[in-house]
N, C-alpha and C positions, 0 to 999 in steps of 0.2 A: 904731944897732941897732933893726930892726924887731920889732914885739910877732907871735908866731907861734903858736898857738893849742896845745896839747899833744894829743899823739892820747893819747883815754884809751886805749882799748883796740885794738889790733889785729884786722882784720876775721875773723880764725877765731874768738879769741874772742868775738866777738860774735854770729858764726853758730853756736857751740857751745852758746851760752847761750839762744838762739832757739829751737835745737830741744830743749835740756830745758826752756822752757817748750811747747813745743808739745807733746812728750812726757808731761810732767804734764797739759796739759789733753784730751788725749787718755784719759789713765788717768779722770781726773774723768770727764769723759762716759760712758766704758764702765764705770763705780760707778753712775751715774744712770741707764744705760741699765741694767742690771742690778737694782739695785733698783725701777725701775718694773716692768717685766718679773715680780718676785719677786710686788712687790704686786699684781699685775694676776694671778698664779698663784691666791694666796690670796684675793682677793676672787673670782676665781669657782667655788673650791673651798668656799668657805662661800656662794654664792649657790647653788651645786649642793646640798649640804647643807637649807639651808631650802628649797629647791622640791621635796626629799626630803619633809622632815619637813611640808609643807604637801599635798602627795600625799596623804600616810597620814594626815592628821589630816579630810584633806574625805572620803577611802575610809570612815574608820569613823563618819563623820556621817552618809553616804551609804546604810552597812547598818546602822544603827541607824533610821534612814526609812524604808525598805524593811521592817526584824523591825513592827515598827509598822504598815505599811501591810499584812502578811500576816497578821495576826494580828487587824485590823480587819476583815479582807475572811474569814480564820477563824471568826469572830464569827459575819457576818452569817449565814454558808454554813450556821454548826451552827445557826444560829435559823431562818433558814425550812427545814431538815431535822426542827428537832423540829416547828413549824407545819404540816409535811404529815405528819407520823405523828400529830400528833392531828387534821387534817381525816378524815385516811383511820380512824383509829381512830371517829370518831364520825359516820360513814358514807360517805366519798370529797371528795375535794378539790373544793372551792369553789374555782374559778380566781379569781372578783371578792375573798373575802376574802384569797387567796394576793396575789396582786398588793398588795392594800390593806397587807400583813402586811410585803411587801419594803420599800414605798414610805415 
């Protein structure tokens, strides 16, 4: 009597079993391709978010420099406006002390 090896399984079964694993690693993939996908949604729906919220935060730095620089340049405008109503009040504008008054 010769020793003769036992067939475990029969080859459908085995090709049955091939493709529910290929089947499961197929589902895995399209979990991972999906959740990458998901995360990649939300990480640029919050990077779109802060380049919102960094927009309007430079916007009102930007007119708060500006009220400031109107309001410096207000300044100078009503000072040399009173400077020539008292030249011309106390006989007509001195151009040399005008100038001297801006500078």
């Amino acid at each position: 009597m010769a020793f003769q090896p036992e067939a475990v399984g029969s080859p459908d079964r085995h090709q049955g079993s091939t493709r529910a694993v290929i089947g499961v690693l197929l589902l895995v993939n399209l979990f991972v391709v999906f959740m990458t996908l998901l995360t990649l949604r939300q990480g640029r729906h919050h990077a779109e978010e802060a380049a919102a919220t960094s927009a309007h935060n430079l916007t009102q730095v930007l007119v708060q420099d500006m009220k400031g620089d109107f309001q410096g340049i207000n300044l100078a405008l009503f000072s040399v406006r009173q400077e020539m109503a008292r030249q011309r009040a106390s006989g007509g504008i001195r151009e040399k002390d005008l100038n001297a008054h801006i500078a």
